[in-house]
C-alpha positions in Angstrom: 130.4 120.1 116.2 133.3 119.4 113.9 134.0 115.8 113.3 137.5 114.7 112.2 139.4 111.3 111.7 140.0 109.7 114.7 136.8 110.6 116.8 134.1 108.0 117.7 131.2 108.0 115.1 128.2 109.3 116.5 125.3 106.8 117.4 122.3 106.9 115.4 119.2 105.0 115.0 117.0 105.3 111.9 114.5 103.6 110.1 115.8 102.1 106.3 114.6 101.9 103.0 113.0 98.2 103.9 111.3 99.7 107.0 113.8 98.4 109.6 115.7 100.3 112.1 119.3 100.2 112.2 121.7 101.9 114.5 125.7 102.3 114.2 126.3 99.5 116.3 124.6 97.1 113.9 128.0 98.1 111.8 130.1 96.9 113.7 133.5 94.9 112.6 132.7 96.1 109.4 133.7 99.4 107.5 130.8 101.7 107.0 130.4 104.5 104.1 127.8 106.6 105.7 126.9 108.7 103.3 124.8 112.4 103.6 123.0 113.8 100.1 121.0 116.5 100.0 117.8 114.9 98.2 116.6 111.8 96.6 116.0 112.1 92.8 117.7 115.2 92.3 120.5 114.9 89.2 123.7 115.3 92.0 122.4 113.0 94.1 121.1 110.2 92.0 124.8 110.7 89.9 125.7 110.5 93.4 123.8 107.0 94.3 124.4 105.6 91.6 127.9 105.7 91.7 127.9 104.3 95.1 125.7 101.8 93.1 127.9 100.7 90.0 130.8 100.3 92.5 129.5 98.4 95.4 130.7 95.0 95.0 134.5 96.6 94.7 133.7 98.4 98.3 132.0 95.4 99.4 135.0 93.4 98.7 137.0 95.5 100.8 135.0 95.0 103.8 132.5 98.3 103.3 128.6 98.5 103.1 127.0 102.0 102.3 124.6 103.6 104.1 123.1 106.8 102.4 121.3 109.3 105.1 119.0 111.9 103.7 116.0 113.9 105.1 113.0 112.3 102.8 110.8 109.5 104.6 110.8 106.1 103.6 108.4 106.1 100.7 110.8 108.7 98.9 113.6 106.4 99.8 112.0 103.4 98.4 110.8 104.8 95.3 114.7 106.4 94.5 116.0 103.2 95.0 113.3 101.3 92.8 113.3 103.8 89.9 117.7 104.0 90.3 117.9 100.0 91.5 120.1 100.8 94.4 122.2 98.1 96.1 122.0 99.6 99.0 120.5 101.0 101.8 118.8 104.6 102.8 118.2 106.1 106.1 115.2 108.2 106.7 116.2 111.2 108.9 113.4 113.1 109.0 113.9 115.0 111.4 117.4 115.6 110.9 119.1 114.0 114.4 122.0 112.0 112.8 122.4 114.7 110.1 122.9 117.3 113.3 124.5 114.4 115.2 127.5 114.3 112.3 127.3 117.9 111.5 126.1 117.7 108.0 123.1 120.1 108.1 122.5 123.3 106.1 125.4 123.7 103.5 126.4 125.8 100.4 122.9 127.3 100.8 123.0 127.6 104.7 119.8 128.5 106.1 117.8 127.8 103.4 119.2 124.4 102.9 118.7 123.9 106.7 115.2 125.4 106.5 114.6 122.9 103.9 115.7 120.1 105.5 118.4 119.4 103.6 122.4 118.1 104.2 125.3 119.0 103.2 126.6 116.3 100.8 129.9 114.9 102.9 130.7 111.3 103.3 132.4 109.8 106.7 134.3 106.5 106.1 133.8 104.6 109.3 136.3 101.5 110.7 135.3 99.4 112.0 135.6 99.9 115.9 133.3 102.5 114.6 135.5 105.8 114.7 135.4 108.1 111.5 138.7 106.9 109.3 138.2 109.5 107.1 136.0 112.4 105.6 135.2 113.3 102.4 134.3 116.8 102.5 133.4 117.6 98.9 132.2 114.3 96.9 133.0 113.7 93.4 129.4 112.9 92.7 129.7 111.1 89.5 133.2 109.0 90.8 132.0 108.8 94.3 132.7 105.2 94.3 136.4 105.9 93.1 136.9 108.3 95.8 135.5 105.9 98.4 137.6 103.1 97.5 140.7 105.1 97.6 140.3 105.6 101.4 139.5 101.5 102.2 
């Protein structure tokens, strides 16, 4: 399945960092940066969060919240946003459903990445009627934030 500006956002449900469950639909009339990343406290993806991190009140003030989607439970979640104080949000997707849902799994290290569990990093800009504004194929990890708000 290749997603591309203009299509409906795939549903999801997942459980959060705080042990909630959220679903797309909770996003609603609001812009939503869902974000996929490979794994949590790895150097790309905590340059990765942390950018999201250091420029959330600027997306914020244009209407966004960030959602970052990776395959580790909720304990790994919660201990990469204590140790990285994230501002945010992360969706355990452990057993990959939204990641197959949006097309994100596997990656530069195909099967092995997929036999691993992991995503592909790409991030999907959602309006908010909840269709995909706009994709963002190959992340800047350490301006991520940058490249995000260019697209709000």
């Amino acid at each position: 399945m290749h997603l591309k500006p203009g299509d409906p956002a795939p549903d999801f449900e997942g459980v959060i960092t705080n042990g909630n469950t959220v679903r797309l639909a909770d996003y609603r009339g609001k812009k939503l940066v869902l974000y996929f990343y490979p794994m949590d406290d790895t150097p790309g993806c905590t340059r990765q969060a942390c950018s999201l991190r250091d420029g959330y009140a600027n997306i914020a003030d244009k209407g966004a919240t960030v959602l970052g989607v990776s395959s580790q439970d909720e304990a790994s979640h919660r201990r990469f946003t204590q140790k990285f104080k994230l501002n945010f949000p992360l969706l355990a997707d452990t057993d990959q459903r939204v990641a197959r849902a949006y097309g994100t799994v596997g990656g530069m290290f195909g099967p092995l990445q997929h036999l691993l569990g992991m995503s592909r990093r790409i991030t999907f800009i959602i309006d908010e009627q909840g269709n995909i504004a706009h994709i963002i194929t190959a992340p800047d990890v350490g301006a991520h934030a940058t490249e995000v708000l260019r697209y709000l």
